[in-house]
C-alpha positions in Angstrom: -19.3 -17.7 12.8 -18.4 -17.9 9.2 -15.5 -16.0 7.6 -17.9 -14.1 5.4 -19.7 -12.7 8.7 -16.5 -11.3 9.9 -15.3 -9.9 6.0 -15.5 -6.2 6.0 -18.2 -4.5 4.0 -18.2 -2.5 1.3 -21.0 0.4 0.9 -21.6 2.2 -2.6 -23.4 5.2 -2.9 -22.0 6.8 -6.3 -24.5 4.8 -7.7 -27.4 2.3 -7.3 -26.6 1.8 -3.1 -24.9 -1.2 -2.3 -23.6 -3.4 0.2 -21.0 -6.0 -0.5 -19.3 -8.3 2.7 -16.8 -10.5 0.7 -18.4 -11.6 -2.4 -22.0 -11.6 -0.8 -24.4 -9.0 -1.7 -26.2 -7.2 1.5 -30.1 -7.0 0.7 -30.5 -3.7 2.6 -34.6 -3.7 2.2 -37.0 -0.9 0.9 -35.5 2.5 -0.5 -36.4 4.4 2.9 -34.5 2.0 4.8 -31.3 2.7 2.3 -31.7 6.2 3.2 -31.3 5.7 6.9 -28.3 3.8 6.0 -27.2 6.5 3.8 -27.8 9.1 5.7 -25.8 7.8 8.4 -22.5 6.6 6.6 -22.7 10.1 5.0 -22.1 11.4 8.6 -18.7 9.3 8.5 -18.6 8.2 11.9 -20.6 11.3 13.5 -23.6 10.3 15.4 -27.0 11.8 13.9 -30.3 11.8 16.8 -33.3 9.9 15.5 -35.3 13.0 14.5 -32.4 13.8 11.9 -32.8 10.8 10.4 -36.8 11.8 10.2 -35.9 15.0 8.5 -33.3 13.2 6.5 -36.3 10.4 5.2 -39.1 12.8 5.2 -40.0 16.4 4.0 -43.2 15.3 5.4 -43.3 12.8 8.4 -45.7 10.4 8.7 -46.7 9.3 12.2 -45.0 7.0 14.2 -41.8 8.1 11.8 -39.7 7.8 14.8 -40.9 4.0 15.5 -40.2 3.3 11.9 -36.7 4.4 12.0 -35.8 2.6 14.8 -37.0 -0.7 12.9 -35.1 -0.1 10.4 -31.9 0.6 12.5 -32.7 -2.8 13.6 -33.5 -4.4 10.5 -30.0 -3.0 9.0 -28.5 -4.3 11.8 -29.8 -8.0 11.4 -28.4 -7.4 7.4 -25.0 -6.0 7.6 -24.6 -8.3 10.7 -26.0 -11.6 10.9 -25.4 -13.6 13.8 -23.5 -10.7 15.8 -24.7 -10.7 19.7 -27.1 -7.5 19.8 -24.6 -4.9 21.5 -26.0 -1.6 21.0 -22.6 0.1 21.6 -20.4 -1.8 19.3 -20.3 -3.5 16.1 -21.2 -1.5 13.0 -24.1 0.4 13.3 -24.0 2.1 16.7 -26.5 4.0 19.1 -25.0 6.8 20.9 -26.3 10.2 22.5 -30.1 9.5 21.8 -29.1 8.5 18.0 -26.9 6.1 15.8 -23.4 6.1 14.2 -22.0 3.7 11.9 -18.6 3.1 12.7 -15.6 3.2 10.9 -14.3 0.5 11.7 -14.1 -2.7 9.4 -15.7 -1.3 6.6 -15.3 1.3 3.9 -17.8 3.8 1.7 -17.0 4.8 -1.8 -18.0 8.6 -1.0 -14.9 8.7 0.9 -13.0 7.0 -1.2 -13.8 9.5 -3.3 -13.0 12.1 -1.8 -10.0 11.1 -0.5 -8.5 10.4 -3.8 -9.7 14.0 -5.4 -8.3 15.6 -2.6 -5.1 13.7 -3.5 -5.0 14.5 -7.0 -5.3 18.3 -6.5 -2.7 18.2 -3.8 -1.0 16.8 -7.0 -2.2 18.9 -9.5 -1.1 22.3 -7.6 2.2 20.9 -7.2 2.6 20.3 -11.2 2.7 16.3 -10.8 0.5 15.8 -13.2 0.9 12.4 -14.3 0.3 11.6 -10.5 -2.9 13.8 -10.3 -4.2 12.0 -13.7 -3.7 8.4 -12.0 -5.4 9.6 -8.7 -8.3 11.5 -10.3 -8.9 8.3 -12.8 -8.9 6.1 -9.9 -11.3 8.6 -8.1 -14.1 8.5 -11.3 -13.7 4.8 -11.2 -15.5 5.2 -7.8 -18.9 5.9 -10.1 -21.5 3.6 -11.5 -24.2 5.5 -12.5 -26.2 9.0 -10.3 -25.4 9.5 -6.5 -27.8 7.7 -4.2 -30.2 6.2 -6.7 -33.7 5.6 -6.0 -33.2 6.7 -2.9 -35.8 9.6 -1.0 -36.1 12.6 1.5 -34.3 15.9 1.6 -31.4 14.8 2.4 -30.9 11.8 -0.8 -32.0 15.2 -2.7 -29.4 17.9 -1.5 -26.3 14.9 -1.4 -27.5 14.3 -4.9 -26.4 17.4 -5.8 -23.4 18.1 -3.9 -22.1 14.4 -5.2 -23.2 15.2 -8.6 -21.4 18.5 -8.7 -18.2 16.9 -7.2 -17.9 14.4 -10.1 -18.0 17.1 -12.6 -15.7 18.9 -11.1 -13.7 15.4 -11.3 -14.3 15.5 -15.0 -12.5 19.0 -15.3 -10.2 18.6 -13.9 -9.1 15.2 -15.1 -9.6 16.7 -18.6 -8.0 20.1 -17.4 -4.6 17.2 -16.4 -5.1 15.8 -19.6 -4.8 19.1 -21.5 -1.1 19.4 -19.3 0.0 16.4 -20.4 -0.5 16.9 -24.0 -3.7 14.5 -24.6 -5.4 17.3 -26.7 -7.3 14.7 -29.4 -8.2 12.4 -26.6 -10.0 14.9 -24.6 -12.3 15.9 -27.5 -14.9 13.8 -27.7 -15.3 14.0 -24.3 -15.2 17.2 -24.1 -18.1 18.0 -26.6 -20.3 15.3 -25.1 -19.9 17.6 -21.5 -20.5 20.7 -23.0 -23.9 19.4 -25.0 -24.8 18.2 -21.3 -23.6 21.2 -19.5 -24.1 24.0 -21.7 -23.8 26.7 -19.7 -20.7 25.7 -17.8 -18.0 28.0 -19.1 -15.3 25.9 -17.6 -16.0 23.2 -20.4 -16.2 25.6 -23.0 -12.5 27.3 -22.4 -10.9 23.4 -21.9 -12.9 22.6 -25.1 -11.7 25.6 -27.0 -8.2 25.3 -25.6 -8.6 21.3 -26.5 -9.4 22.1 -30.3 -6.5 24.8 -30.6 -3.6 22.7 -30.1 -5.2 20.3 -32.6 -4.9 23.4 -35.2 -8.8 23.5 -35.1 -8.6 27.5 -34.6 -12.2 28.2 -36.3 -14.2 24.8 -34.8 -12.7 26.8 -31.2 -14.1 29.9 -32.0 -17.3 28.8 -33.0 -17.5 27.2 -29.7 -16.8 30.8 -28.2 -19.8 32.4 -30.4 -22.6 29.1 -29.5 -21.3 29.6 -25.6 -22.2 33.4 -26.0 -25.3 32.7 -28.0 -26.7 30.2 -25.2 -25.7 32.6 -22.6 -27.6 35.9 -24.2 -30.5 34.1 -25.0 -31.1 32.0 -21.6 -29.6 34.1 -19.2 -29.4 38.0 -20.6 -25.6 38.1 -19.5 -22.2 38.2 -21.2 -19.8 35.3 -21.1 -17.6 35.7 -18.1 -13.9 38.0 -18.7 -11.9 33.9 -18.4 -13.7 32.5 -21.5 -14.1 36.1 -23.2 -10.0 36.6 -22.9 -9.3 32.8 -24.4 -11.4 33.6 -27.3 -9.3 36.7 -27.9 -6.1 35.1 -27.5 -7.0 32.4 -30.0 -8.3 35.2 -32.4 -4.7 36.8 -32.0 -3.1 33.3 -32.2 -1.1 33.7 -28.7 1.9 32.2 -28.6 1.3 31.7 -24.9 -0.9 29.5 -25.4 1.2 27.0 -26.8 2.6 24.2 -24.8 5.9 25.2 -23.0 8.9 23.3 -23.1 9.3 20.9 -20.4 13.0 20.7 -18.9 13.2 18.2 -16.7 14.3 18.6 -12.8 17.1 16.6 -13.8 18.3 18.3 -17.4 22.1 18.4 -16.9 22.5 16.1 -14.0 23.4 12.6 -14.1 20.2 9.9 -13.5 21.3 7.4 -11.9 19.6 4.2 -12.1 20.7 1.8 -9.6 18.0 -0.6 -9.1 18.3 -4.1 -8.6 16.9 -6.5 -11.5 13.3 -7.8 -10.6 13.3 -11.4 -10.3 11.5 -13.5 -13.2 9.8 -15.7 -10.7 8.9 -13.1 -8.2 5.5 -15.0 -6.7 2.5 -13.8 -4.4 2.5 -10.9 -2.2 0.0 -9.0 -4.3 -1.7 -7.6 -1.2 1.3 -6.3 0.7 2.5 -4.9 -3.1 -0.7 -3.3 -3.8 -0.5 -1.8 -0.3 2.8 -0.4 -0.5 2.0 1.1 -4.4 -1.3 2.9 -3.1 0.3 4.5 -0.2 3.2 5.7 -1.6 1.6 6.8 -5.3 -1.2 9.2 -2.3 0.5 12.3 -1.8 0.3 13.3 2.5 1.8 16.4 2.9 5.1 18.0 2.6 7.1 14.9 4.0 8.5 12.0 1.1 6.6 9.3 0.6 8.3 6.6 2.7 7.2 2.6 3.4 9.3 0.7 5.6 8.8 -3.4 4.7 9.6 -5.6 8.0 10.3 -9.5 8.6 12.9 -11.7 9.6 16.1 -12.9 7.7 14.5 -14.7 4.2 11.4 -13.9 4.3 11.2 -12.0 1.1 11.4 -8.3 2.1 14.1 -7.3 -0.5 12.5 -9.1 -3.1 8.9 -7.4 -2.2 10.8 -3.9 -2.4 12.6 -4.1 -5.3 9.1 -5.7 -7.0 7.6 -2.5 -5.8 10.0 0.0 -7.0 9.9 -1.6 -10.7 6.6 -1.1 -10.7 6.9 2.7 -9.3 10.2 3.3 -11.3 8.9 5.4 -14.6 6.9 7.6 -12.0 10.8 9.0 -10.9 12.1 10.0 -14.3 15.1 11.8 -12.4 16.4 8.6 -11.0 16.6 5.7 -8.6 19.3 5.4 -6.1 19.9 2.0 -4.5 22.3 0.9 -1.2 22.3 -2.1 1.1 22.9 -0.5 4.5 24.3 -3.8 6.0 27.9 -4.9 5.1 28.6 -8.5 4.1 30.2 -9.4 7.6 26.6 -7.8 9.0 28.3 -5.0 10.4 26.1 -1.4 10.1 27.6 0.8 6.6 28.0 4.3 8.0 25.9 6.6 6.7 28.1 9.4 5.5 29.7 6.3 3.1 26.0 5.9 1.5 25.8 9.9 1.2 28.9 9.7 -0.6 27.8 6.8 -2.6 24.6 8.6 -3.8 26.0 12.3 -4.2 29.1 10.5 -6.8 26.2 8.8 -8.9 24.3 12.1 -8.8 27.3 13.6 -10.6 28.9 15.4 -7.5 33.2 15.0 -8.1 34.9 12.9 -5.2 36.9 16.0 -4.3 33.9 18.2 -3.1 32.4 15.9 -1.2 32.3 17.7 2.5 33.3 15.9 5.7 31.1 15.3 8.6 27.6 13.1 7.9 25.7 16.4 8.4 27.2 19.0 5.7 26.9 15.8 3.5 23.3 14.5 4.4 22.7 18.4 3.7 24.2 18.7 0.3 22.0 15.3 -0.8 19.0 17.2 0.4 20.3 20.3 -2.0 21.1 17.4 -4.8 17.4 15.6 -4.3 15.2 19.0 -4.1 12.7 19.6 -6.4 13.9 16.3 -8.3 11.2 13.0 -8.9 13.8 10.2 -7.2 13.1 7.0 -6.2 15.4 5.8 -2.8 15.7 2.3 -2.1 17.7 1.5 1.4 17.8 -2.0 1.7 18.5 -4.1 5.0 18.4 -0.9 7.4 20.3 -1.4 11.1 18.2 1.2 12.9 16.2 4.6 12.7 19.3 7.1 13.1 21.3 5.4 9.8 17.8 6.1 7.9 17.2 9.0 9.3 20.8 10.9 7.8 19.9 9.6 4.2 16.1 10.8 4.0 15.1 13.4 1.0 13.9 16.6 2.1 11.7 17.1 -0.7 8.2 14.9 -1.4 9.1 14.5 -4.7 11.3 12.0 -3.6 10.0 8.6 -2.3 11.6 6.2 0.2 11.7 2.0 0.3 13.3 0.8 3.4 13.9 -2.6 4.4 15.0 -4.2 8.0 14.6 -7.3 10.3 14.4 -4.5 12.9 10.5 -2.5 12.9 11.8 0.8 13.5 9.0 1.8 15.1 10.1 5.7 15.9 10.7 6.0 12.0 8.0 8.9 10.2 6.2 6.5 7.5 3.3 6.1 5.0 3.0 3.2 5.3 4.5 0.0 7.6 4.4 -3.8 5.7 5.2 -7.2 8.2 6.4 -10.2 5.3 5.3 -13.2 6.5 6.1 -16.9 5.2 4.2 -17.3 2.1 0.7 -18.9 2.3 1.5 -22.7 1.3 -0.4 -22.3 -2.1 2.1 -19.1 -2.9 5.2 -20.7 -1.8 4.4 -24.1 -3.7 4.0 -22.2 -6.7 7.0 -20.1 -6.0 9.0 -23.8 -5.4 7.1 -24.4 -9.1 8.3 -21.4 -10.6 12.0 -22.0 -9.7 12.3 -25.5 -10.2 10.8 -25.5 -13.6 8.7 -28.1 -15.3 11.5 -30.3 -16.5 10.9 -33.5 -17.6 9.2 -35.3 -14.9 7.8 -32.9 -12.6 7.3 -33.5 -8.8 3.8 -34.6 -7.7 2.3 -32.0 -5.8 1.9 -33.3 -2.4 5.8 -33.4 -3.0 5.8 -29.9 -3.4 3.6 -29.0 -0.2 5.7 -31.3 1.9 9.0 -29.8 1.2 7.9 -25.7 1.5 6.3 -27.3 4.6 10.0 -28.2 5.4 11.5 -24.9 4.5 9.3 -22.8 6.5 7.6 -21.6 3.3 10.6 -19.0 4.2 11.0 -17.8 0.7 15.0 -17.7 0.8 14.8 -21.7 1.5 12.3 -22.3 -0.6 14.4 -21.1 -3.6 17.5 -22.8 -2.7 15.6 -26.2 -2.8 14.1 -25.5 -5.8 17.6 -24.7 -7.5 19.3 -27.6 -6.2 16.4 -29.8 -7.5 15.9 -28.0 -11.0 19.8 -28.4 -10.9 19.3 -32.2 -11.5 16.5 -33.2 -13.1 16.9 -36.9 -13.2 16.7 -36.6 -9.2 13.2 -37.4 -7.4 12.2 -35.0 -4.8 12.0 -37.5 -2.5 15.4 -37.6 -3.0 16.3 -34.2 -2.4 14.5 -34.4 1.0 15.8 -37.9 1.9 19.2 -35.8 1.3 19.1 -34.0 4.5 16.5 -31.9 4.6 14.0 -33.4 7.1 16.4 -34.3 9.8 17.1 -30.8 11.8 20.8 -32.1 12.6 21.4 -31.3 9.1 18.2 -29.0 7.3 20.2 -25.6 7.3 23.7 -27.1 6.0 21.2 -28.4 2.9 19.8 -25.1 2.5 22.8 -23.7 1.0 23.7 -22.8 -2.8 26.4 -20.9 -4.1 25.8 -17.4 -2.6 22.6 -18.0 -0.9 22.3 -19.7 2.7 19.5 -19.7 5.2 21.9 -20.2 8.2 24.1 -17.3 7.2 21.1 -15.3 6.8 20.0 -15.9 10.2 23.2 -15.5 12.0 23.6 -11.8 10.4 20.6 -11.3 12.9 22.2 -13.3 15.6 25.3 -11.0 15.7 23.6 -8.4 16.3 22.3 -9.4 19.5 23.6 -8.3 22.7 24.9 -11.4 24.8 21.3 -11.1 27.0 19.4 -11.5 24.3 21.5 -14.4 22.5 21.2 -16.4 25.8 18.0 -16.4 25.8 17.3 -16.8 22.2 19.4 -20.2 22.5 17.8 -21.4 25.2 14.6 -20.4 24.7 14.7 -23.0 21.4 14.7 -26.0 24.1 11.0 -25.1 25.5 8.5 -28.0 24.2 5.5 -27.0 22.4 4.6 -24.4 19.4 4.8 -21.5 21.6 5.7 -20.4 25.0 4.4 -18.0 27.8 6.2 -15.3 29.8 5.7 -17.5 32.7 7.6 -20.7 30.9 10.3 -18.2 29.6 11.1 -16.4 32.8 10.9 -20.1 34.4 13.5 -21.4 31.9 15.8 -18.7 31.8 15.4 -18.1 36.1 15.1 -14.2 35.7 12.0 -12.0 36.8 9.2 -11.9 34.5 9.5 -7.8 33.5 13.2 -8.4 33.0 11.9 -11.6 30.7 9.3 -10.3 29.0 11.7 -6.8 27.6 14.0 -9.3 26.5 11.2 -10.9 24.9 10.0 -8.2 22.8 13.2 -7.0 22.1 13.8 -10.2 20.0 10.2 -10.1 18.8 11.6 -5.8 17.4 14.8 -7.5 15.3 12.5 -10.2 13.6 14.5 -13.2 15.3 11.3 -14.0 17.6 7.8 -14.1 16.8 4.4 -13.0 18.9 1.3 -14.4 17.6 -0.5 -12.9 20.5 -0.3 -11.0 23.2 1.7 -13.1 26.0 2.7 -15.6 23.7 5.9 -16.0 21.7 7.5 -18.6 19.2 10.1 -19.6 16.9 9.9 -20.2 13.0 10.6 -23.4 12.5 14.2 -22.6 10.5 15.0 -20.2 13.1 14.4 -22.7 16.2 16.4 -24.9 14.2 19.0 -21.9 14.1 18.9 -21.2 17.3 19.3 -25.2 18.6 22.7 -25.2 16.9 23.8 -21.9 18.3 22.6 -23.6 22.0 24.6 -26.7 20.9 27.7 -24.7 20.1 27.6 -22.5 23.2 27.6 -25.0 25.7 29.3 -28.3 23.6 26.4 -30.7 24.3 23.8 -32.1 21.9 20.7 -30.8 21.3 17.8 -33.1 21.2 16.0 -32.9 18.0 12.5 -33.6 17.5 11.4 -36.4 14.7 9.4 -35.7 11.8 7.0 -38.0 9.5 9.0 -38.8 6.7 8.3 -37.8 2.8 5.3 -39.4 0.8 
């Protein structure tokens, strides 16, 4: 089956109805047939009985309806999933209990996109975030292309029409009403009067208009919006503008004072800001989907908790890097600060947490000498310091949950970045990100990026050969590509031909200055209890790409349950992989790793496999 089968799909209905899988446009057939569909994905996952979906098609049923819809539950079926064995029960579009669902699963609607990001923004909004609520409640309009359910018939098309259609003026106000908070008062104008002329007997327009116009010293264009709102209203309705809209118009005729903007004081006026960030790297390269995940989840408010990701992945792969790319691009959202800490020491030992506390409470201003003892009274007091203030918290190369857990905000102003090797799987998150090694077309242009053109650039088979070499493990990668920009009258070839494709020596050639691969990996490998480093060195000798439980158990002669806990265990700190269930392997690098470690622990040579040599 072809990729673009298995793609998820994409459905529009704030709009013309759609269907996208990939980049391939769904033809889903005559208008009545789209309002099956709709009709369904409206339900969100809720199964609806086939005379529903009559009533939802028809105010008038012609006969043999029921026959018809079935067809073109099949016909939708054949469209959204071409080529799928016909399964009634799974895949997309569902029958259950004497009617159909379409599942959730592996494919997404706009109308609850939608929603979801309103929602958002008005948790926002009543909080007083509101450059947060303006983001979310732009991002929710961008949802639209044109009138809900388009071309589409039946009752139900007609009463979702409505509904949808109210819901994204409601989206207008209050993304205008946001705008108003944040000052925007000449922006919002022409907006605003185009609304009103559209709407002109919603009085919530009116009051945002008139409010809009007074802060641009427009007082008399804001009454006369008052006196055409009244006039409309007498003359279509009989009634009175409501008390809201008649007490604005008398505050601007008094000139209220209230009415002008207050005087924003920051959380933090008075209080130090730190902003301890470390500097984004100039060739930062790839991970746009991981990035982009980590930004969405953390920018959607979910409650009272902070807003915390935790990025995963072994020793090198990049998860630092990802983080601190992240936070830059978060960083003006937390104009009270950004606090930074590597939780791992230099030997690899764990930092205690009360000496990060400490850390974080003296750059928030707090004097040395009322600091309180005990990791409790002084996580408490940075809960006090962090309250109510818009921080960002980076905590970079966690051990475990319990060190996280004593330096976490209270407050959901605050939001959290952690990285570890470890997954920390009992750690509250938002959101949970696994680095891999960088696609091959990423890491050669990350290899690009920090060698530089110079002079006589390698050839790019070159490139591929030697990020095949490092792992396309970002750490190694960069080392490589330093060495080499580092002399630019060298060939690649060269470089390689150096050391790097024999194993006995590839990790002492990924070294430079501060940075080294092997020193990397053996922060992991100390932290290993002396089960798990046996059979993480001995493990490394098993032929083939990957092993089973069954091999491992055999080559380590211990009982399969005791093998296989041992097994995940490594899989947990990053220093094993599992590509699948029952299966486990090595990274290249870290085979290598662990061959020497092997070699050193029981004083024989390891055999090392050969490798093709450089083009």
């Amino acid at each position: 089956m072809s990729d673009v089968h298995t793609a998820p799909l994409t459905f529009a209905l704030l709009g013309t109805p759609r269907a996208r899988r990939g980049d391939e446009e769904v033809n889903l057939g005559p208008p009545q047939q789209q309002a099956v569909l709709a009709a369904l994905l409206l339900r969100r996952g809720q199964t609806m009985s086939v005379e529903e979906l009559v009533a939802a098609v028809w105010s008038d049923p012609p006969a043999g309806a029921v026959s018809v819809v079935r067809t073109y539950i099949s016909r939708l079926r054949s469209a959204l999933e071409p080529g799928r064995h016909r399964s009634r029960t799974t895949g997309l579009l569902r029958s259950a209990q004497s009617g159909y669902c379409v599942s959730r699963a592996g494919s997404v609607c706009d109308v609850e996109l939608f929603d979801r990001d309103l929602q958002a923004a008005e948790r926002y909004f009543a909080e007083g975030l509101f450059p947060d609520a303006r983001e979310l409640l732009g991002r929710a309009l961008g949802h639209w292309s044109g009138p809900p359910l388009a071309g589409l018939p039946g009752p139900l098309a007609h009463s979702e029409r409505r509904r949808l259609t109210e819901l994204h003026l409601l989206c207008q106000e209050r993304a205008l009403e946001t705008d108003l908070k944040l000052g925007r008062y000449q922006q919002v104008v022409p907006e605003l009067i185009r609304l009103t002329s559209e709407h002109p007997l919603r009085e919530r327009l009116r009051q945002l208009l008139m409010l809009a116009l007074y802060h641009c010293d427009r007082q008399a264009e804001a009454l006369a919006v008052y006196h055409d709102a009244r006039s409309v209203l007498v003359e279509e309705l009989g009634i009175e503008p409501t008390p809201p809209l008649q007490a604005l118009h008398g505050r601007i005729l008094a000139g209220d004072p209230g009415l002008l903007p207050p005087v924003d004081v920051p959380a933090s006026a008075g209080l130090k800001i730190p902003a301890q960030l470390p500097a984004h790297l100039a060739d930062f390269t790839g991970r746009v989907r991981e990035a982009d995940t980590l930004c969405s989840a953390l920018i959607t408010p979910a409650g009272f908790a902070p807003p915390t990701a935790v990025i995963t992945g072994m020793g090198g792969v990049g998860k630092t890097a990802l983080a601190v790319h992240v936070a830059h691009r978060l960083r003006e959202r937390y104009a009270d600060g950004q606090l930074y800490a590597d939780l791992t020491a230099p030997d690899g030992s764990r930092v205690p947490p009360d000496l990060v506390l400490r850390h974080f409470l003296t750059a928030l201003g707090e004097p040395m000498a009322g600091l309180p003892e005990g990791l409790d009274r002084r996580a408490a007091m940075f809960r006090s310091r962090v309250s109510g203030r818009r921080m960002l918290i980076l905590l970079d190369n966690a051990c475990d949950v319990a060190q996280v857990c004593a330096l976490l905000p209270g407050s959901a102003h605050c939001t959290v970045i952690v990285t570890s090797r470890a997954t920390l799987g009992s750690l509250p998150t938002s959101v949970r990100v696994a680095v891999e090694p960088m696609a091959p077309d990423s890491a050669a242009l990350m290899f690009t990026r920090v060698a530089g053109g110079g002079s006589a650039p390698p050839r790019a088979e070159q490139v591929r050969t030697v990020v095949e070499l490092c792992g396309r493990l970002p750490l190694a990668i960069r080392i490589v590509a330093a060495r080499h920009a580092a002399r630019p009258g060298w060939d690649l070839a060269d470089t390689v031909e150096e050391g790097l494709r024999d194993e006995r020596t590839r990790l002492a050639e990924l070294r430079l200055d501060d940075l080294s691969v092997e020193r990397s990996f053996d922060l992991g490998y100390r932290r290993l209890t002396a089960r798990q480093a046996r059979a993480f060195r001995e493990l490394a000798g098993v032929d083939g790409p990957y092993f089973t439980v069954t091999e491992a158990a055999r080559a380590l002669d211990w009982e399969p349950a005791d093998t296989v806990r041992v097994l995940e265990s490594l899989v947990d700190v990053s220093m094993l992989e599992s590509p699948r269930l029952g299966q486990y392997a090595f990274h290249d690098l870290m085979r290598v790793f662990a061959r020497q470690r092997a070699s050193r622990s029981s004083g024989e040579p390891v055999r090392y496999a050969e490798l093709s040599s450089l083009d």
